[in-house]
C-alpha positions as CSV (number, residue, x, y, z in Angstrom):
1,X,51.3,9.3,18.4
2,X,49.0,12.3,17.6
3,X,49.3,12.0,13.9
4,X,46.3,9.1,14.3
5,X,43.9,11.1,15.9
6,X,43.9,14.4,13.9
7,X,43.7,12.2,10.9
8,X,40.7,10.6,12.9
9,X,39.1,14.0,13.3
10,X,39.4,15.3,10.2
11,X,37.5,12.1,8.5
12,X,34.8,13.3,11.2
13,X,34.9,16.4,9.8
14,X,34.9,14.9,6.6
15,X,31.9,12.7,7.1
16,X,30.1,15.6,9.3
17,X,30.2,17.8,6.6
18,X,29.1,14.9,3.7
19,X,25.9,14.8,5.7
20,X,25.2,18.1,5.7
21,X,25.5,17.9,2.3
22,X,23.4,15.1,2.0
23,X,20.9,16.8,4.3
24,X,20.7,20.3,1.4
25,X,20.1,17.8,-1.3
26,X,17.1,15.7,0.2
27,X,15.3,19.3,1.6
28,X,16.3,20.1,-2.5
29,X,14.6,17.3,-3.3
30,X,11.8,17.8,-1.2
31,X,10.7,20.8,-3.6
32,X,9.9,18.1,-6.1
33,X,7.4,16.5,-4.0
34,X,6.0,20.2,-3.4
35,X,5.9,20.0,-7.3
36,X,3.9,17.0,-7.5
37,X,1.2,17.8,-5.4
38,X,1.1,21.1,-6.2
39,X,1.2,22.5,-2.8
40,X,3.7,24.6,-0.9
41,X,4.4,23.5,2.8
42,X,4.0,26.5,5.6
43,X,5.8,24.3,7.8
44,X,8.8,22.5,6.2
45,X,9.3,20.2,9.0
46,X,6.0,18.3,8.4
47,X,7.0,17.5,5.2
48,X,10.4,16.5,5.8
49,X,9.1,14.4,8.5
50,X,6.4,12.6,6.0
51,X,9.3,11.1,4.5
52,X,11.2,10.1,7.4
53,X,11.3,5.6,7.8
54,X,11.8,4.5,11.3
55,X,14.1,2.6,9.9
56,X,16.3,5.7,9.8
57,X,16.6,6.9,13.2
58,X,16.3,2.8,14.8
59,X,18.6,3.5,17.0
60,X,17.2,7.3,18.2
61,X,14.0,6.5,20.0
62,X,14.0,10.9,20.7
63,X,14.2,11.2,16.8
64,X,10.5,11.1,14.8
65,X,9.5,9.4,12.1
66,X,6.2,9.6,9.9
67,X,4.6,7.5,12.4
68,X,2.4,9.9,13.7
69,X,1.6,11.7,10.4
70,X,0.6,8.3,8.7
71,X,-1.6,8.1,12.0
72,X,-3.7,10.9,11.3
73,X,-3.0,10.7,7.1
74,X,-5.3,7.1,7.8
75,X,-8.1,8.5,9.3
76,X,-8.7,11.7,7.1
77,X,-8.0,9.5,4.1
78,X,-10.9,7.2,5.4
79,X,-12.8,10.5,5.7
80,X,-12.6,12.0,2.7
81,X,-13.1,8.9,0.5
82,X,-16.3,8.2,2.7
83,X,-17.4,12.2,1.8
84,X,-16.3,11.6,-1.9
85,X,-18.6,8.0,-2.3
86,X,-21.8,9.5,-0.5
87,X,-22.0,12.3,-2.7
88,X,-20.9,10.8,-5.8
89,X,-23.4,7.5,-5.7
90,X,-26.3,8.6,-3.8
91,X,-28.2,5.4,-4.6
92,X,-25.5,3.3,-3.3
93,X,-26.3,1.3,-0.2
94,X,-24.0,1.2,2.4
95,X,-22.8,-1.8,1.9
96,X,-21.4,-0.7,-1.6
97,X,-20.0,2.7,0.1
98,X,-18.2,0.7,2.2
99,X,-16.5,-1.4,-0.4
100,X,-15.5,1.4,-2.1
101,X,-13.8,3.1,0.8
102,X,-12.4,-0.4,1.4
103,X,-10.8,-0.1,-1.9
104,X,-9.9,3.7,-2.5
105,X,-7.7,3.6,0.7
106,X,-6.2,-0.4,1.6
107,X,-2.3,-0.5,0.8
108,X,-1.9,-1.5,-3.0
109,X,-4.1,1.5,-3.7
110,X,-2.0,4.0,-2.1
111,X,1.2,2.3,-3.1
112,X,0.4,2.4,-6.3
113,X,0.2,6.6,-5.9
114,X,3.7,6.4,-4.6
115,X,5.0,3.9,-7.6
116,X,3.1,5.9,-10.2
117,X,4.9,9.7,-8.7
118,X,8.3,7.9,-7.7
119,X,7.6,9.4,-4.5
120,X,9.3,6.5,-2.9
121,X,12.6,7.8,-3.7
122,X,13.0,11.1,-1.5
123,X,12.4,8.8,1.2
124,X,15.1,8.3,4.0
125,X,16.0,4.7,5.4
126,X,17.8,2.4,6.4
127,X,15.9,-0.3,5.6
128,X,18.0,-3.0,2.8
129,X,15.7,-4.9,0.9
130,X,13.2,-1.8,0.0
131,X,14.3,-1.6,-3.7
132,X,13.6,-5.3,-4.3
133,X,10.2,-4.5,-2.9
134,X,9.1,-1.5,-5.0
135,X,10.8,-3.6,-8.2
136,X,9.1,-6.9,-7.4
137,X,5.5,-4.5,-6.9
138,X,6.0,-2.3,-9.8
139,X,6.2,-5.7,-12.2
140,X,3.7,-7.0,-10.2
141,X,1.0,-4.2,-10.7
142,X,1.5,-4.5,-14.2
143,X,-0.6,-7.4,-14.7
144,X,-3.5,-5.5,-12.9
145,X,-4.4,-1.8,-14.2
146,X,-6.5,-0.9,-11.1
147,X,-6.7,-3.3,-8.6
148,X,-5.8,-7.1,-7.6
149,X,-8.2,-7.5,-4.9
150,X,-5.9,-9.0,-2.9
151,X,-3.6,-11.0,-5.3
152,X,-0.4,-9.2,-5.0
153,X,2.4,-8.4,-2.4
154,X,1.9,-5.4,-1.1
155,X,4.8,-3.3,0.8
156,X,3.3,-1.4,3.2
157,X,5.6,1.2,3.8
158,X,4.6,2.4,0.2
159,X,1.5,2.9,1.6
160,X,2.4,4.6,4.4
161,X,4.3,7.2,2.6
162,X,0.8,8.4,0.9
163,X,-0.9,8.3,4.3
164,X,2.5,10.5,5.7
165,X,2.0,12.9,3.3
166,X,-1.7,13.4,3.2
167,X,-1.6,13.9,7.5
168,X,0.7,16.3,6.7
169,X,-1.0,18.6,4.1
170,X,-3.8,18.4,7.0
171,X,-2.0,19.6,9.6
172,X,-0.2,22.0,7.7
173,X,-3.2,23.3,6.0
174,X,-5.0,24.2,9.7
175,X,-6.7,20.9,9.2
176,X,-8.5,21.6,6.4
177,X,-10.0,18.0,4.6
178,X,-11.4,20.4,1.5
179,X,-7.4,21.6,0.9
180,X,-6.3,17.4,1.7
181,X,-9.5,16.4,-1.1
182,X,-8.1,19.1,-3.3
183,X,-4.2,17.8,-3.3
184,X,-4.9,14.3,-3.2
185,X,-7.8,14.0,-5.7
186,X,-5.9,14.1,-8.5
187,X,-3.3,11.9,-7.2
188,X,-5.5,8.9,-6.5
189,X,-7.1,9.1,-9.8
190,X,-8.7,6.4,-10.8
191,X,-10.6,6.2,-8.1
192,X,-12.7,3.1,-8.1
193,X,-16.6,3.5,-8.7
194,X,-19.4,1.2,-8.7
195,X,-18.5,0.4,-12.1
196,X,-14.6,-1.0,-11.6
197,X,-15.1,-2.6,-7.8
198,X,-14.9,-6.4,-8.5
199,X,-15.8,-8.6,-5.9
200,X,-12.5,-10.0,-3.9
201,X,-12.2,-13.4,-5.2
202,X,-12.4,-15.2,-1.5
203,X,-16.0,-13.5,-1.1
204,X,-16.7,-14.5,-5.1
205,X,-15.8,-17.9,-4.3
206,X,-17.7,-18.7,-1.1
207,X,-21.1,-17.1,-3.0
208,X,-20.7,-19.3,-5.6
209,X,-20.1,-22.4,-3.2
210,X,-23.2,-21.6,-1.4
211,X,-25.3,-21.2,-4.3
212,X,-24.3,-24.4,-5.2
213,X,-24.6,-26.1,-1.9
214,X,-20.8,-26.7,-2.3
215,X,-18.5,-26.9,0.9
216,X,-14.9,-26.4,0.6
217,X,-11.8,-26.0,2.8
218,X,-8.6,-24.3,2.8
219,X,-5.7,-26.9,3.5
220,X,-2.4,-25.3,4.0
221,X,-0.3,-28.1,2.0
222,X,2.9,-26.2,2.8
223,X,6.6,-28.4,2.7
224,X,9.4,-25.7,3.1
225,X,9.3,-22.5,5.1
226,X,10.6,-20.1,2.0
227,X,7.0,-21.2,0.0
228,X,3.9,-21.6,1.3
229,X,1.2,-23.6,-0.2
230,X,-2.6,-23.7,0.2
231,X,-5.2,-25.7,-1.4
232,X,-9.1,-25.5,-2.0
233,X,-10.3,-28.4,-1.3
234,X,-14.2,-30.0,-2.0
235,X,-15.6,-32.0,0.7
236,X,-14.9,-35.3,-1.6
237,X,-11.3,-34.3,-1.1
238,X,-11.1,-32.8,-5.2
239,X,-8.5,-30.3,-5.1
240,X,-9.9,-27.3,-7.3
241,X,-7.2,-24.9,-6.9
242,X,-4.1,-24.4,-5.5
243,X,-1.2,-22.0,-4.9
244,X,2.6,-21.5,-3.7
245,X,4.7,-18.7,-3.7
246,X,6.8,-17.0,-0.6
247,X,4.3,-14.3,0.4
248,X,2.1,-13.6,3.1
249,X,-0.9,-16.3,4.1
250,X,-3.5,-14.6,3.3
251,X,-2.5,-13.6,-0.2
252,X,-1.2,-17.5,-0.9
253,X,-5.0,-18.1,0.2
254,X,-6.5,-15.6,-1.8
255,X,-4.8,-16.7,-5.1
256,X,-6.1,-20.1,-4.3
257,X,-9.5,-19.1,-3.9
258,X,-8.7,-17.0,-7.5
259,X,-7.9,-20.3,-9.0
260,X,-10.6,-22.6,-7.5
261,X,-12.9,-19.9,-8.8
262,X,-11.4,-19.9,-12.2
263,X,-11.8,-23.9,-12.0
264,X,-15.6,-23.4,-10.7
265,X,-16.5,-20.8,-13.7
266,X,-14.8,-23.4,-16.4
267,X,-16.3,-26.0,-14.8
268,X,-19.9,-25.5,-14.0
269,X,-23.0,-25.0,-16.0
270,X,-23.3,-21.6,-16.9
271,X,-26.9,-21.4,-15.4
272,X,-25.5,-22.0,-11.7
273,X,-22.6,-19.3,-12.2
274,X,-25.0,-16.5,-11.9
């Protein structure tokens, strides 16, 4: 009758011990991303913690995750991207600053940092479909060297990973953003100028519909819950472009406004394009 549970304990042991040896290998690992940024963690724990999914301790609401770093890894991020763009286009108007922060920091921009360093893979979940995601986004990027504006799924915790990791190097470095500009700068190369910010195609579209006295609608012409479907529709009731796939509304909507656009610039004379 005892035979069952010293068998019992020793696969606890058993598994105890795999996770500890689980645990060496990822702080290992974690020397890699030291590698890649090129900076050396005073306080291990932050980084370890940059990399931590709440997926992994769901059921541990005592246990951290890199909520809180991503938190503050946002705002300096939005920070030093608005320091960068003032002092590198000092005839920019505001307006054009703010696109450009707008660009240098939204989530296909950082997830493309953790796609391009692999730094997606020292990170701990529990989370099932994350490979699909980061497979499905690296083809997808492929088809768009900089940016989509828009066009493309993006998953978020890709994003957050970057943001993570830059709150940490802030807090670890005493808070320092010229230490944070100095690790991340290279890392976010290209950063996108004057000269490669392109217009987001729903703002495009609507200029061009007003310059032409042309009123349109977005119909949602959905028929099954796995795809969704949205038209651009004239006031005549001409479809001029259309699109279904399963992702999110707004970017279904936003690759219909990229094709009603694409219709528009075929269509019309090229005098009323510009």
């Amino acid at each position: 009758k005892s035979s069952p549970k010293r068998i019992g304990a020793q696969d606890s042991y058993q598994n105890e011990e795999e996770e500890k040896e689980k645990e060496i290998d990822w702080l290992r690992s974690l020397e890699e991303v030291e590698d890649i940024l090129s900076y050396k963690f005073n306080n291990k724990n932050l980084l370890k913690k940059a990399f931590i999914h709440p997926s992994y301790h769901f059921h541990d609401e005592t246990k951290e995750s890199y909520e809180r770093l991503e938190y503050v890894g946002d705002s300096v991020l939005n920070l030093v991207i608005s320091k960068e763009t003032f002092l590198l286009y000092p005839d920019s108007s505001p307006g054009v600053l703010t696109r450009l922060r707008a660009a240098n920091v939204d989530n296909e921009k950082l997830a493309r940092v953790a796609v391009k360093y692999e730094l997606y893979r020292y990170l701990r979940h529990k989370a099932p479909d994350m490979g699909d995601q980061i497979q499905a986004f690296s083809k997808d990027i492929l088809n768009y060297p900089i940016h989509s504006n828009g066009l493309i799924e993006t998953p978020k915790f890709l994003a957050d990973i970057i943001e993570s990791i830059i709150g940490a190097v802030f807090i670890d470095s005493n808070y320092s953003l010229d230490i944070v500009w100095k690790v991340f700068k290279k890392l976010l190369e290209p950063i996108i100028g004057p000269k490669t910010l392109r217009i987001h195609p729903m703002t495009e579209l609507y200029e061009l519909c007003q310059k032409n006295k042309m009123s349109i609608n977005f119909v949602d012409g959905s028929t099954c819950e796995k795809y969704r479907t949205y038209n651009v529709v004239l006031k005549n009731n001409t479809v001029i472009g259309t699109s279904t796939c399963a992702s999110r509304k707004e970017i279904v909507k936003n690759r219909a406004a990229k094709a009603a656009l694409d219709h528009l610039k075929a269509t019309l004379p090229s005098t009323e394009l510009h």
